[in-house]
N, C-alpha and C positions, 0 to 999 in steps of 0.2 A: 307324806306324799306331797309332791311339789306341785301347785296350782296351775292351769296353764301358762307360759308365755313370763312364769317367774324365776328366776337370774339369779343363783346366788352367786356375787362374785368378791369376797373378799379378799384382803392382802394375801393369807394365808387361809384355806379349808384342807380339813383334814379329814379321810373318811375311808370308811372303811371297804375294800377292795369290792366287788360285786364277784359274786360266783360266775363265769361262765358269760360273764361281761367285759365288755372293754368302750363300753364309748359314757359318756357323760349319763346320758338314760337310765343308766343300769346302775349308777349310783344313788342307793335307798336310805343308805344309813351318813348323818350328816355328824362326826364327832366333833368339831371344834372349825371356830371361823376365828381366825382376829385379821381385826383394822387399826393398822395406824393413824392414831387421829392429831392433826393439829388443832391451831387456834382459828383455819378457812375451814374442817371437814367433821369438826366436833358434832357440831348440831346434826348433819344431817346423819353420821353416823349412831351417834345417841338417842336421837328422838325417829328413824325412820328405819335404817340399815339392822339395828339390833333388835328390836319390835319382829322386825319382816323376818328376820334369821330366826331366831326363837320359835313366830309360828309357826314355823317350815320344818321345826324339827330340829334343829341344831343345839346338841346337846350341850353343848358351852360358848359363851362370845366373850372375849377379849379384845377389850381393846386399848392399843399401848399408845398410853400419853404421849406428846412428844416435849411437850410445854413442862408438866409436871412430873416426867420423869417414873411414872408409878404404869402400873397392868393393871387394870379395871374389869373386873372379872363378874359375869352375871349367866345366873344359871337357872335353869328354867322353876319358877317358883319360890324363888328365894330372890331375897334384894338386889337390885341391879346394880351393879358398878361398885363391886367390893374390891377397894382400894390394896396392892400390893409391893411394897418398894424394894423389898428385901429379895422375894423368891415367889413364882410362884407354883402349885403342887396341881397336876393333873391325870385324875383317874379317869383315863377310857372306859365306857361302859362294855363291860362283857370282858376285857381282857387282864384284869387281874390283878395288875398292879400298879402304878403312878411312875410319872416323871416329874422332873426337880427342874425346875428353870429360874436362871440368877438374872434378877432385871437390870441391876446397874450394866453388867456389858453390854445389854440390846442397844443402850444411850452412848456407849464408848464411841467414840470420835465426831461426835455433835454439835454443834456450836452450843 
């Protein structure tokens, strides 16, 4: 459940539809947040944004390096910011099966 007057607003959230809902409210279930972070938005994303996400519910945060090139993946209960360069694998909870995501293209056309 979301606290009062608290914001989840990542690059990307991912969540699962509300029955019988349509406005932001009625969004209960929070599947996945990523942030793009660089070398200005690392800290606050790491030490403030992923903490705040997690309490709130958010079954997985990612967040893709831009500097290092890797998906940083931390799941509630398990070590934060487990590094991924190659791919990375995402099991929605309740739906059964995973997705494949290649991280070298996210970086394709980067300095």
């Amino acid at each position: 459940m979301l606290r009062p007057k608290t914001q989840l607003e990542p690059d990307i959230l991912v969540f699962r539809s509300p029955v019988g809902g349509s406005t932001w409210e009625a969004v209960q279930e929070h599947l996945l947040a990523v942030e793009t972070a660089s070398r200005w938005t690392v800290i606050s994303i790491r030490d403030f944004k992923r903490p705040a996400d997690l309490d709130l519910g958010v079954g997985e945060v990612w967040r893709v390096d831009l500097d290092n090139r890797v998906v940083l993946v931390t799941k509630p209960g398990e070590s934060p910011d487990v590094a991924y360069g190659d791919e990375v694998r995402w099991s929605p909870k309740g739906l059964g099966r995973s997705f494949r995501v290649e991280v070298e293209p996210l970086f394709r056309g980067l300095p």
